[in-house]
Each structure stands twice: as structure tokens, then as C-alpha cells.
C-alpha positions in Angstrom: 122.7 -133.1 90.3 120.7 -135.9 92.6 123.6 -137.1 94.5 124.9 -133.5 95.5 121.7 -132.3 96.5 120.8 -135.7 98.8 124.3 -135.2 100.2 123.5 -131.9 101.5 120.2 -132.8 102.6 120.5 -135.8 104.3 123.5 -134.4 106.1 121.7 -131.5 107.5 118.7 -132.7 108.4 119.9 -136.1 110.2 122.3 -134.2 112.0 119.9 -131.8 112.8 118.0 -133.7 114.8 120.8 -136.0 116.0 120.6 -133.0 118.9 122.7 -130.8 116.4 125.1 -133.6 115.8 126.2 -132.4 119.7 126.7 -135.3 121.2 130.2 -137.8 120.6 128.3 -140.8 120.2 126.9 -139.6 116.8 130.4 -138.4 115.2 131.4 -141.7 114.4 128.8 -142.6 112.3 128.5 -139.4 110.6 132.3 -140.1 109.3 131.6 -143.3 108.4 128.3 -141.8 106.2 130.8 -139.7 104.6 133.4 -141.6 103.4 130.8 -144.0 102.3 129.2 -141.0 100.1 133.2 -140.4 99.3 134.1 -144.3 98.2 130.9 -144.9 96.3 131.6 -141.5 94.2 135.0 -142.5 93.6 134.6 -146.1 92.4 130.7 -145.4 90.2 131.7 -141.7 88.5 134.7 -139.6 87.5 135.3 -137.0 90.2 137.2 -133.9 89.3 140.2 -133.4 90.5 139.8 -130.0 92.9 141.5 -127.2 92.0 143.9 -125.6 94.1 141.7 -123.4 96.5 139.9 -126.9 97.4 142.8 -128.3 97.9 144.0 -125.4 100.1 140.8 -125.7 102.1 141.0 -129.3 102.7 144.6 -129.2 103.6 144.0 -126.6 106.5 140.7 -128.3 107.6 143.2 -131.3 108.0 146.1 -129.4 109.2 143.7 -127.8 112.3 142.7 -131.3 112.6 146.1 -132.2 113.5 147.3 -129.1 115.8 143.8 -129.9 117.8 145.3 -133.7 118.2 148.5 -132.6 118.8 147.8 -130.9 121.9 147.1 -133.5 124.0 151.2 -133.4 124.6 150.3 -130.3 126.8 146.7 -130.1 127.7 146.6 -131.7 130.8 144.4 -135.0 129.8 144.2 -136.5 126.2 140.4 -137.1 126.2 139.3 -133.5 125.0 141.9 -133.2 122.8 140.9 -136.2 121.3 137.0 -135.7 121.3 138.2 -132.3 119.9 139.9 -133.8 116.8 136.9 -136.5 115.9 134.6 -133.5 115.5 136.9 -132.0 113.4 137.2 -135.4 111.8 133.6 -135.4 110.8 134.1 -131.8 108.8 137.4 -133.1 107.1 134.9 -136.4 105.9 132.3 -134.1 105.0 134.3 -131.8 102.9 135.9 -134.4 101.0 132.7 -136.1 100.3 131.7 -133.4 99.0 135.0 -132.7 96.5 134.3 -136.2 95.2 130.9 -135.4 93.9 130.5 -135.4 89.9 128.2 -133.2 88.4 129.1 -129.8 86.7 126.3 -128.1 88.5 126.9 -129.7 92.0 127.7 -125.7 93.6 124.2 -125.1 93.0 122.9 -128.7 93.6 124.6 -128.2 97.1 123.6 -124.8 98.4 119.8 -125.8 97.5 120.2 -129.2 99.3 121.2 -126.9 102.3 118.2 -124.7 101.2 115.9 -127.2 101.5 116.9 -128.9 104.9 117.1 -125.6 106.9 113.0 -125.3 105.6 112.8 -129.1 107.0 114.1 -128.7 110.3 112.3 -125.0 110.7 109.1 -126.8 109.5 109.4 -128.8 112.1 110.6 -126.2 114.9 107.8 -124.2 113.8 105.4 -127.3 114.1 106.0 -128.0 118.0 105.2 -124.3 118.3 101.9 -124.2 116.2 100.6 -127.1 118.0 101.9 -127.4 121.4 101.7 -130.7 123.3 101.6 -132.5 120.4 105.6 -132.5 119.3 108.7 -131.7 121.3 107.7 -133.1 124.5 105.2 -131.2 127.0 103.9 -128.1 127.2 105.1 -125.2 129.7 102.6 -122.8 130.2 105.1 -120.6 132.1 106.4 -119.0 128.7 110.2 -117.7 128.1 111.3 -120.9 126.3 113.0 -120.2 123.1 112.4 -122.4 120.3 115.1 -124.8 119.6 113.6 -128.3 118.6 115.1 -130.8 116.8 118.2 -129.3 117.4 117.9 -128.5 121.2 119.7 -125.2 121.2 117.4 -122.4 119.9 120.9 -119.9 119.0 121.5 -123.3 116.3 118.3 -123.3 115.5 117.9 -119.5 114.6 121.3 -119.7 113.2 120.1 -122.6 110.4 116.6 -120.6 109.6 119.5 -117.6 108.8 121.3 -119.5 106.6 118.1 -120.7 105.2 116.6 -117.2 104.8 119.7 -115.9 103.1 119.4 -118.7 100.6 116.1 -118.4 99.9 116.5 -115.0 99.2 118.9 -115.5 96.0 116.7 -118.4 94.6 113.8 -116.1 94.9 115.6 -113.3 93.3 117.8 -115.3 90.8 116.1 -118.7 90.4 116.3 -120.5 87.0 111.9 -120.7 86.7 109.0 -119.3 88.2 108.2 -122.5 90.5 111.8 -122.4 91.8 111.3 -118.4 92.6 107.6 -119.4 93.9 109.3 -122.4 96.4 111.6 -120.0 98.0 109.2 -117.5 98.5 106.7 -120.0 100.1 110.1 -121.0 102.6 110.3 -117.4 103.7 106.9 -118.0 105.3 108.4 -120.9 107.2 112.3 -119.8 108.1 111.0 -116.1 109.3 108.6 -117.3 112.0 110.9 -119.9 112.8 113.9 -117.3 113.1 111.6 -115.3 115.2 110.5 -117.8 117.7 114.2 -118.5 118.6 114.9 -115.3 120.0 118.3 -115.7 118.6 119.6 -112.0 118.9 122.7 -113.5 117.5 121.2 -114.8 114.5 119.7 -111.6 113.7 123.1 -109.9 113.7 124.5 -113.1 111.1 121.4 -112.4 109.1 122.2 -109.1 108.5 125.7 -109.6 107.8 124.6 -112.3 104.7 122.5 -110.5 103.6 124.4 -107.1 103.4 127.4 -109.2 101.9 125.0 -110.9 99.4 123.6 -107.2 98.6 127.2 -106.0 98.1 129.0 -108.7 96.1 125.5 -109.5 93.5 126.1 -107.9 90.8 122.0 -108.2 89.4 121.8 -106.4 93.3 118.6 -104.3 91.4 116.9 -107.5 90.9 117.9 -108.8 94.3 116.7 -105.9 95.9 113.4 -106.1 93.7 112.8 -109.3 94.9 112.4 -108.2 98.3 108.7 -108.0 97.4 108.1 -111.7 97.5 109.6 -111.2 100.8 106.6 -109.2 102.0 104.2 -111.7 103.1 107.2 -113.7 105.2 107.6 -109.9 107.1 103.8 -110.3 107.8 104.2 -113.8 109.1 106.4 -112.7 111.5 104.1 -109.9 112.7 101.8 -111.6 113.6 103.3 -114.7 115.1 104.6 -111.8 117.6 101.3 -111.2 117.9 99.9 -114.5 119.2 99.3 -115.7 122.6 102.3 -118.1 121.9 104.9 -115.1 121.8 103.8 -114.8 125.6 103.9 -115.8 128.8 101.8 -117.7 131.0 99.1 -119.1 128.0 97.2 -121.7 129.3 97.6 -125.0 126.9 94.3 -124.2 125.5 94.9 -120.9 124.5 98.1 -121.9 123.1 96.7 -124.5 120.7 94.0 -122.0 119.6 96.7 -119.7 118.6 98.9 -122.3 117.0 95.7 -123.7 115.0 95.0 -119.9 113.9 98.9 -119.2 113.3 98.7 -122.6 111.4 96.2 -121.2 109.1 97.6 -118.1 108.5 101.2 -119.1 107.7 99.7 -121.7 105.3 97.9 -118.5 103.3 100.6 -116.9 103.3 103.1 -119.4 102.1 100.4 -119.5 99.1 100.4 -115.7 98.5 103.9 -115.6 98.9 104.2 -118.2 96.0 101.5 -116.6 93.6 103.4 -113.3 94.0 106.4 -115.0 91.9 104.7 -114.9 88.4 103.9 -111.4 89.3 106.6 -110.2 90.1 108.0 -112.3 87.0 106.1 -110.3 84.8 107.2 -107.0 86.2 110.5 -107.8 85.6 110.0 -108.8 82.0 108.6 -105.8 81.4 111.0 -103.2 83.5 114.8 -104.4 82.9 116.7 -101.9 84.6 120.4 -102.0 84.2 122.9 -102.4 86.8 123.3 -98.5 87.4 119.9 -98.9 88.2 120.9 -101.5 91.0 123.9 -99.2 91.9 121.8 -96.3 92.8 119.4 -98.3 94.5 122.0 -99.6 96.7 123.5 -96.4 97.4 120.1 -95.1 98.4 119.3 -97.8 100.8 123.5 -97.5 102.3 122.3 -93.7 102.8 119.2 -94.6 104.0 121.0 -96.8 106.9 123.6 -94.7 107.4 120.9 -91.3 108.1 118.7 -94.0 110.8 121.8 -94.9 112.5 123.0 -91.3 112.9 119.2 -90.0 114.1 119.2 -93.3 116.6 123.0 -92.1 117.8 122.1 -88.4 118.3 119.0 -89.4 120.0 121.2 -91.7 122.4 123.6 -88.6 123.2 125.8 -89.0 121.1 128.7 -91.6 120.0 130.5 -92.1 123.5 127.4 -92.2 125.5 125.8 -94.9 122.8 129.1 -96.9 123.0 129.2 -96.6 126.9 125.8 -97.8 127.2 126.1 -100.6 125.1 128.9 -101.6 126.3 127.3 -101.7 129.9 124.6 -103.2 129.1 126.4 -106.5 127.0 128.8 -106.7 130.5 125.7 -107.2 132.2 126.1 -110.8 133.6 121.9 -111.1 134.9 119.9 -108.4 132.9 116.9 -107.8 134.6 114.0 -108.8 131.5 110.5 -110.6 132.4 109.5 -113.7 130.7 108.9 -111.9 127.2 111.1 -113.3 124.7 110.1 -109.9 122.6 111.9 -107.7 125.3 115.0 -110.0 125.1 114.7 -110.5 121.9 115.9 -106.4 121.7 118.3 -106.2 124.8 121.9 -105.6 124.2 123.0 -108.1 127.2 125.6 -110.1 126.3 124.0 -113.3 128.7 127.5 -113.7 130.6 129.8 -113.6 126.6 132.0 -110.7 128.5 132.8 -113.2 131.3 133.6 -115.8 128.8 135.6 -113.9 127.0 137.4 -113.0 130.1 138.4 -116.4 131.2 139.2 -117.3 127.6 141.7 -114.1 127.2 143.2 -114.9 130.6 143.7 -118.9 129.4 145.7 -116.9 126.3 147.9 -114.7 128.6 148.5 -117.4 131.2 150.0 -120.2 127.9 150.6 -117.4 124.9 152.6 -120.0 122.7 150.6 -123.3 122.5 147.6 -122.2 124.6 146.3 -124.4 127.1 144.9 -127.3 124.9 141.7 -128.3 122.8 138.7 -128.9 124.8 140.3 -127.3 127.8 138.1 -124.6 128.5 135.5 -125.7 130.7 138.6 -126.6 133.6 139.3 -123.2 133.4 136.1 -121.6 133.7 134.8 -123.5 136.5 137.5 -122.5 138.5 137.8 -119.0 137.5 134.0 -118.2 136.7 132.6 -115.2 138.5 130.6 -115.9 141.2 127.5 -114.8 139.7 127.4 -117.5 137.5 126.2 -121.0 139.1 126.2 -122.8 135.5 128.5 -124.9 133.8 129.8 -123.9 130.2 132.4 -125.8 128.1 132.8 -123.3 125.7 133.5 -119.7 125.3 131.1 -119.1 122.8 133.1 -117.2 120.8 134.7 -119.7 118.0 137.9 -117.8 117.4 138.8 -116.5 120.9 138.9 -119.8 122.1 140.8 -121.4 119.7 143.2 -118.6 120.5 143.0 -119.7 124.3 143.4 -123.2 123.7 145.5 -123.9 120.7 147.7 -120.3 120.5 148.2 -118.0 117.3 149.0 -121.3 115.4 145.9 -123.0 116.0 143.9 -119.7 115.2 145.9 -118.8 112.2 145.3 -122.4 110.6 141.7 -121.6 111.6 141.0 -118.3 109.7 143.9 -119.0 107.0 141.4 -121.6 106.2 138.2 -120.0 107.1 139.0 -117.4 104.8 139.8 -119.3 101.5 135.3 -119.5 101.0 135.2 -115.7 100.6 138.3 -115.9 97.6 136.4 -117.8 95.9 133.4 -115.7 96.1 135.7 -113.0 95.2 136.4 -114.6 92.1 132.7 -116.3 91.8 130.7 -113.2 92.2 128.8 -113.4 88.7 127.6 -117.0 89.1 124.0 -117.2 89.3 123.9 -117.8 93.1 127.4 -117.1 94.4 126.4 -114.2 96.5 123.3 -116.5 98.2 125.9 -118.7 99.5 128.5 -116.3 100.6 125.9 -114.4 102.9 124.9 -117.8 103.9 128.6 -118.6 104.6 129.5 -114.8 106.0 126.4 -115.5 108.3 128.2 -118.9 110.2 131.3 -116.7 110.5 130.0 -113.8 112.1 127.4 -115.7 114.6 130.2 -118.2 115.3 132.4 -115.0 116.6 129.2 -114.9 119.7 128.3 -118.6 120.2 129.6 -122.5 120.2 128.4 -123.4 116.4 131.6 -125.1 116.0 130.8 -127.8 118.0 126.8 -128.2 116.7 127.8 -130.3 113.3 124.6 -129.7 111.6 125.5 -125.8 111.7 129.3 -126.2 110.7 128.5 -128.8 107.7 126.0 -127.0 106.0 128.4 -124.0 106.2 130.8 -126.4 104.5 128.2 -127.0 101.9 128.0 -123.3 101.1 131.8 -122.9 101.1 132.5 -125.5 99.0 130.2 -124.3 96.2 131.9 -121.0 96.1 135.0 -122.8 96.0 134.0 -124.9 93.2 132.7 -121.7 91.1 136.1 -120.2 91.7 137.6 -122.2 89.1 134.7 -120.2 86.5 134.5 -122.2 83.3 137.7 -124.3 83.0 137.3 -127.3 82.3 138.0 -129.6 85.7 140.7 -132.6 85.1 138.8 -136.2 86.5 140.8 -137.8 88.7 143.5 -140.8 87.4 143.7 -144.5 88.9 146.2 -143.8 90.7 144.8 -140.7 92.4 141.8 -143.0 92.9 143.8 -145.8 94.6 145.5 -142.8 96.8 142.3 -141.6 98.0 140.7 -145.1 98.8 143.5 -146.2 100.8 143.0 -143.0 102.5 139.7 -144.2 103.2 140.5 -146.9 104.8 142.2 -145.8 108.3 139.6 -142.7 108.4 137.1 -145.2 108.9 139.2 -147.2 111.0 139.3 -144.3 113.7 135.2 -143.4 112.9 134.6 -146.9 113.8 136.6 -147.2 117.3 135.1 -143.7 117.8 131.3 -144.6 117.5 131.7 -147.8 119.3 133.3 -146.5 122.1 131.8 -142.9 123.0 128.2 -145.3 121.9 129.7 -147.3 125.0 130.4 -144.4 127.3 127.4 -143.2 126.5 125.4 -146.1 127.3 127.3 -146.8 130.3 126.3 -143.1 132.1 122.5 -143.7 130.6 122.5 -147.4 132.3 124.0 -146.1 135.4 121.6 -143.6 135.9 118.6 -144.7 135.6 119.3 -147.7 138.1 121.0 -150.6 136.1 124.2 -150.5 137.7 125.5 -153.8 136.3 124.8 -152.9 132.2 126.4 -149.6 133.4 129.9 -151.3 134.6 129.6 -153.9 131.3 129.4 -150.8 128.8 132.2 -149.4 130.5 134.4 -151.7 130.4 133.3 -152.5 126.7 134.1 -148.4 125.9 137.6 -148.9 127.7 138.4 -151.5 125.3 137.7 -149.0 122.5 139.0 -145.5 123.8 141.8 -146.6 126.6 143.3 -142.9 125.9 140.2 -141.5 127.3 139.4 -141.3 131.4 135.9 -141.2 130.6 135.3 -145.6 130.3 136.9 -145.5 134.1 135.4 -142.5 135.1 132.0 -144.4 134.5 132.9 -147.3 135.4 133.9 -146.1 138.6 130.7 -144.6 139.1 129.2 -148.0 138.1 130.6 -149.6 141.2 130.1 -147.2 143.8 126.2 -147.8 142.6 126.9 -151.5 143.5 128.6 -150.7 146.8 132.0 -152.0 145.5 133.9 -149.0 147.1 137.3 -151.1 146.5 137.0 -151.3 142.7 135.6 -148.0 142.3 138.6 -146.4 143.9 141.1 -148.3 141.8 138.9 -147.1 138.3 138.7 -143.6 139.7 142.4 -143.4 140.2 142.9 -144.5 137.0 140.6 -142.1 135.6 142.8 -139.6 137.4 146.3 -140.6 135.8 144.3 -140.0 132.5 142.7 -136.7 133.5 144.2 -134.7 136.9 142.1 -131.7 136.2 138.5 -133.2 136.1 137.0 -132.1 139.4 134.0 -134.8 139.5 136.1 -137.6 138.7 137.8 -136.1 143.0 134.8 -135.6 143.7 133.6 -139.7 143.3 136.6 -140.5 144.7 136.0 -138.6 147.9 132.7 -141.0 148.3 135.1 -143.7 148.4 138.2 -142.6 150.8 138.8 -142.2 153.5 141.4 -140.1 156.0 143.9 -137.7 154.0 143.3 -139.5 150.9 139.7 -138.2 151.2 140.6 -135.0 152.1 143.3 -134.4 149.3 140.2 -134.9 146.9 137.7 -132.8 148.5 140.5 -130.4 148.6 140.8 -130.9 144.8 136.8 -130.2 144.2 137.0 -127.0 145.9 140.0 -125.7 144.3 139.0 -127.1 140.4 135.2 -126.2 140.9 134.7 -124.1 144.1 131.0 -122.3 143.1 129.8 -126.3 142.6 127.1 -127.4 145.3 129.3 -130.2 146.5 132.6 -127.7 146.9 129.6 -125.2 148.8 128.7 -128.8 150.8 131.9 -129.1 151.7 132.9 -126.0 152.9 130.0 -125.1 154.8 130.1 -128.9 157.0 131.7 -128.5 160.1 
């Protein structure tokens, strides 16, 4: 049960604050961690052999894997293809890892090692809040900054305390002892706070989602619902950090550590209270056993409860079509007008730009309906087509399945949810285990938020929604006993091994190179810049990115020659990249320059160099 649980863990939390796992250069590494976790299970233990829904999952993982790699034979440059399929790499890694791990009670080993790093990383969220100034960099007394440390994106961020939450809540309800009921109490103090400082609207819509799939597929849903009393003091927690100075604006530093000290203090009370309730409420339950009609009628009585608010809150609105109208304006609102309180974003209905995304996204789909346009593609597209209310860059179009759509057509996107999907049969069929339905709300909650951001590509995210996936998948097979896995299996999968970490090692080594060569670059070091460069073009020669920088390396050193020639090069490998035209513009002269400022302004014409160039006379 120790291996599983560190698996999960580690996973999370290191990816976590690897910036989410985000960036390229940590990918490799990540792989090879898992197929080291993979090898050592294979050659110390006697994995099971998966049974056929695994199996199925793994195969479609790898299949999507494929298509995404396969498009570079019509997306228009190989490199985000490419970077496309190594992040996909790192789940297929992941989930395998995870297949190969021993113990009968792994499922339930996993979901708390995911438990327990989402109370990690919010612990330590929550911690640069309570004590500004003193972790997470410096302090900005301006306010409207969303809590997002270590990940760096406070959507992820809110999205992990979710899947934290919704976990926590079946160990408190369903946990095999007191302490373990007591813990997950305690974490509620910690994951609601931290939920709340995000400001993750989003994340509030997954939670709900888990947790009304977790209410609807328990079948103990009376004691679930019971437990909602140890829930009580994390609902307090919240209340008042809305309450404190560092919920708003403009706090001077001073004030803001005050709060956080007082915060501090309270939480930690809480956390205890929340705990002592769990032998109370232990007790109660020993003592009042109602049956699952019980739990039926209580659930139909909350359902009715829901369904009377809603229908007061639409007939105070006007009515259905003026509701829907309204809503509907107000999430195509591109720039809502809200001050710098979080707590009046927190309840808007603006989509922040997703109707725009979604636009360019749908018209990628109707301009290539077959193939699409090709993974990684669909940040060309919307810096040329963006509105011109937008002045930001975005690569993705924060909407998981809409883009795959756009960039790898109806077969990329049916591999996707064919595959997506297989998690919630196996809760169908694992409903009765102890803490199935915990981890299908946790898993129904990544689904649902990944439908209105980029989770996808944050790896800490996507891997702990693996974690919770595979359990149910694993408690789909019920209490059959699993077949171990022969020699010659064994050999199979170890020679498998072998070219997976062949590609994670030219993958860490060269996007470490790029990396370092943009890094070196800027900050003044020129020559280290051109050195990594050519270093990562010796690792990744598919990718334009090693001449891109290295180009840029040697227009630092004035060697406007060379830098041409790699920038042309970089060009043959990617046509559609507007800075890579851009650089070369610095270094040419006549029609040669004039063909690539021409090529800025058409690829990226709301940029301030295609503004530069098109105001100079």
C-alpha cells in the first residue's frame, strides 16, 4: 500500500510545483520518473495483469498519443505536434506506472495519495496568503491577484483543492477509523480557504459536479450526506477568510500580515474542531443507523430543495428566456466591467474572452473538418483571427474538447472521450466500493472544468485525474481474483521500456537546452545562449525552436549573417511562427525585409511590432 500511495504523492506534489508540470523542459524527466516507478515494480513484485477496461484505457491514451504525433504530416510545423505528443507521453508513463503497482488495495492507496498532495500544495497556496511577503515572491498591495502559487495558475490551483475537497469528503464520510475521518475533516479547513482564494469560478462549477455525482452514485449517500457536519467548520473557514483584509484590495503589507497571522490562528482552531467533531459524529452514527431509504429520501429532499431555489431565482430573473439571455450576454462579455474585488468576480457570469475562444476554435473546425488543423496549432490561429479587443496571447482555447475538435478532427476527439469515458464504466460497475464515488466526483470534477480551461496541458492536474481514474478502473474488476503477469509479459513490457525512455531522455535534454538557451539569451549572455542552442539542435533537429534561439543568440552578438541563415532555417521548420519573421526582419534588408514584416502583420496583426510597423511612415 506504500508504494501506491508515494506514487501518487510524489507525482502530484513535484509536478505541482514544477509550475504545474507546464513547462517542456520538465516532461522528460517526469517520464523517465515513471517508467522507473514502472521497471522497478516489474522486476521486485508481481503486478497484475490489467483487466480489460485498463487495457482499453491505456490503449486509447496511446492511440491519442499517436493521432496527436501524426499530425505533424498536416499541421504546418512539426514542433507543436511534437511537444503535443511528449505531454501526452508523460500521462501514457504515468498510467502505466500506475497498472504495474502490486497491492490489492492500491485504488484506495492511490486516491488518498492524491488526497493528501492536493492538502500539500493548498497548504502551501494558503501559506503565501496567510503570511504575505514571506513566500511566493513580493507583496502587491494593489489586491485582485488570485491565488495560484506553487502552481502559477490560480484556475489549476482551485481545480486541485476541488479534487482535494471532493476526496476528503468520502474519507470523512466513509473512512475505515476515526483518525482517518478526523484527518480529512482537519483538510477541509485547508482545501476550502484555499479553493476560495483562487477565485476559480470554474472550479466551483467542477466542485459541484463531483460532488453531485459522488451524492448520486454512493449508495451509504445518508451517511455521506450526514457527514456534511464535519464539513461545518471548513464552511466557517471560508467565511471568514472573505472576511479579512486579504480578500481586498489595496491592504497595506502591514495590515495584510496582521490578517494572515489572525486567519493563521483561526484556521489552525478550526482544523482542530473540525477533527474533534469526528468521534462525535462517530458516535451519532453508532447510535442512529438509518437505512438506505433513509438516504433515498434525504436525497430527494435536498434534489427538491435545489430544484424549488432554482425556480424562485428564475422567476425572480423574468423568467427562463430572459435568465438565459442574460447569461448568455453576460459570458460573451469579452472586458466585464468588475473593480479589484475578487468577491464580485468571484460571482460574475463573464466568460473572461472563452466565447471568443471558442469562436476561433469552431472556425479552425469548419475551415479543416476532416483532420483539423493540427496539435498545438491553436495559438497561429488566434493571433491572427483574435478580436481586436484582446491584446494577449493565448495558446489554447481553454476548452479541452473543442480544441481537440479544431486541431485533430472527429477522430482525434472521439479517441479522446472514447477514452475519457472508460473511468465513469468502471464507476458504474464500482459504485459499492468503499470510496468509488469519492473518486468519480474527483474524476467528473477534471472533466467538467477541463470543458472551460487548459488543464490538459497543467500535468499535475491531468495525472492526479489519472490517479483517480485508474482506481475506479481497478475496482471495476470487484473481487476477482487478478492474474500476475508471466515472464514473458514481463520481458514485453521492459523492452517497451526501453525506447519510452529513449525519447524522455532526448526530450529533457533538448527542450532543458532550449530552455536554457532563451534564459541565457536574455538576461545578457549571448554566447551560453548560442552554445545551448546549438547543443538543443543536436537533440530536437525536428523542432524550429534550437534555430529560432539560436538565431536570436547571434543578432545579440551583432552577427546579422548567421542569424539570418538560423532564422531561415527556423522558417523551413515552422512557416507560420510570426516572431521567428519578425527577427528576421531585424536582419534584412530591401524586399526580403519587407516580405517578413509583411508576414508579422498578416500572422499576428494586433502585436505591438505589426502596430510599429504599420503606423511608421
Amino acid at each position: 500500500m506504500t508504494a501506491p500511495f508515494l506514487t501518487a504523492f510524489v507525482a502530484v506534489v513535484a509536478l505541482a510545483f514544477a509550475d504545474g508540470g507546464y513547462p517542456p523542459a520538465q516532461w522528460g524527466l517526469a517520464i523517465i520518473c515513471f517508467v522507473l516507478v514502472g521497471v522497478t515494480a516489474l522486476i521486485v513484485s508481481d503486478p497484475p495483469w490489467p483487466n480489460r477496461l485498463e487495457l482499453a484505457f491505456l490503449a486509447g491514451l496511446v492511440a491519442f498519443t499517436l493521432w496527436t504525433g501524426v499530425s505533424t504530416l498536416w499541421s504546418p510545423g512539426a514542433s507543436a505536434p511534437i511537444f503535443e505528443a511528449e505531454r501526452n507521453i508523460v500521462y501514457v508513463a504515468a498510467f502505466s506506472a500506475l497498472l504495474l503497482l502490486p497491492s490489492r488495495r492500491s485504488p484506495g492507496a492511490l486516491t488518498a495519495g492524491v488526497l493528501a498532495a492536493a492538502v500539500v500544495v493548498s497548504f502551501y497556496g494558503l501559506c503565501t496568503r496567510l503570511f504575505p511577503g514571506s513566500l511566493g515572491g513580493t507583496y502587491d498591495p494593489s489586491g485582485g491577484e488570485q491565488l495560484g502559487a506553487p502552481i502559477g495558475y490560480s484556475n489549476a490551483l482551485g481545480l486541485l483543492a476541488t479534487i482535494g475537497i471532493v476526496l476528503a469528503a468520502g474519507v470523512a464520510a466513509h473512512g475505515r477509523s476515526v483518525a482517518n475521518r478526523a484527518l480529512a475533516a482537519a483538510a477541509l479547513v485547508v482545501l476550502g480557504p484555499t479553493l476560495y482564494f483562487s477565485f476559480s469560478r470554474g472550479s466551483l462549477v467542477a466542485l459541484g459536479a463531483g460532488l453531485l455525482l459522488q451524492v448520486a452514485v454512493d449508495p451509504r449517500r445518508g451517511r455521506l450526506l450526514g457527514s456534511a457536519f464535519l464539513a461545518a467548520p471548513a464552511a466557517l473557514a471560508v467565511l471568514m477568510a472573505s472576511r479579512s483584509a486579504l480578500a481586498a484590495p489595496a491592504a497595506s503589507l502591514e495590515t495584510a500580515r496582521e490578517a494572515g497571522q489572525q486567519l493563521a490562528a483561526m484556521l489552525l482552531l478550526l482544523g482542530l474542531a473540525a477533527a474533534a467533531f469526528a468521534p462525535l459524529l462517530h458516535g451519532v452514527e453508532q447510535r442512529i443507523r438509518p437505512g438506505p431509504l433513509a438516504g433515498r429520501v434525504l436525497a430527494i429532499a435536498l434534489a427538491a430543495s435545489a430544484v424549488a431555489a432554482g425556480a424562485a431565482a428564475i422567476a425572480v430573473a423574468g423568467g427562463p428566456v430572459a435568465l438565459v439571455q442574460r447569461g448568455a450576454d453576460a459570458f460573451g462579455d469579452t472586458q466585464p466591467s468588475l473593480s479589484n474585488d475578487l468577491d464580485e468576480r468571484l460571482f460574475s457570469v463573464s466568460g473572461s474572452g472563452r466565447a471568443d475562444y471558442w469562436r476561433v476554435a469552431w472556425s479552425m473546425f469548419r475551415e479543416d473538418p476532416l483532420l483539423g488543423s493540427g496539435a498545438g496549432s491553436y495559438e497561429a490561429h488566434w493571433l491572427r483571427d483574435r478580436p481586436a479587443s484582446f491584446a494577449f496571447d493565448a495558446r489554447d482555447a481553454h476548452n479541452l474538447y473543442l480544441e481537440t475538435l479544431a486541431e485533430l478532427g472527429p477522430v482525434g476527439l472521439a479517441l479522446l472521450i472514447a477514452t475519457l469515458t472508460l473511468p465513469l464504466v468502471g464507476l458504474a460497475r464500482a459504485r459499492r466500493r468503499r470510496f468509488a464515488a469519492a473518486a468519480g466526483g474527483a474524476y467528473a470534477a477534471f472533466l467538467v472544468h477541463a470543458g472551460v480551461d487548459w488543464d490538459w496541458e497543467v500535468p499535475a492536474l491531468t495525472v492526479a485525474a489519472l490517479v483517480s481514474g485508474a482506481a475506479l478502473l481497478a475496482w471495476s474488476r470487484g473481487n476477482v481474483a487478478r492474474e500476475t503477469m508471466t515472464g514473458a509479459r514481463r520481458r514485453v513490457a521492459l523492452v517497451l521500456a526501453l525506447p519510452v525512455t529513449a525519447i524522455a531522455l532526448a526530450a529533457h535534454v533538448g527542450n532543458r537546452a532550449v530552455a536554457a538557451s532563451e534564459a541565457a539569451t536574455s538576461r545578457g549572455e549571448p554566447v551560453r545562449g548560442a552554445a545551448e542552442a546549438r547543443r538543443a539542435r543536436a537533440w530536437a533537429p525536428w523542432s524550429h525552436e534550437p534555430w529560432q534561439r539560436l538565431g536570436e543568440a547571434e543578432l545579440a552578438l551583432g552577427r546579422d549573417a548567421s542569424a539570418r541563415v538560423s532564422l531561415l532555417r527556423a522558417l523551413e521548420l515552422d512557416p507560420e511562427n510570426w516572431l521567428i519573421w519578425y527577427d528576421l526582419s531585424l536582419v534584412s534588408r530591401g524586399e526580403e525585409r519587407a516580405r517578413a514584416l509583411e508576414r508579422v502583420i498578416t500572422l499576428n496583426p494586433l502585436s505591438p511590432e505589426a502596430e510599429e510597423i504599420q503606423t511608421k511612415p
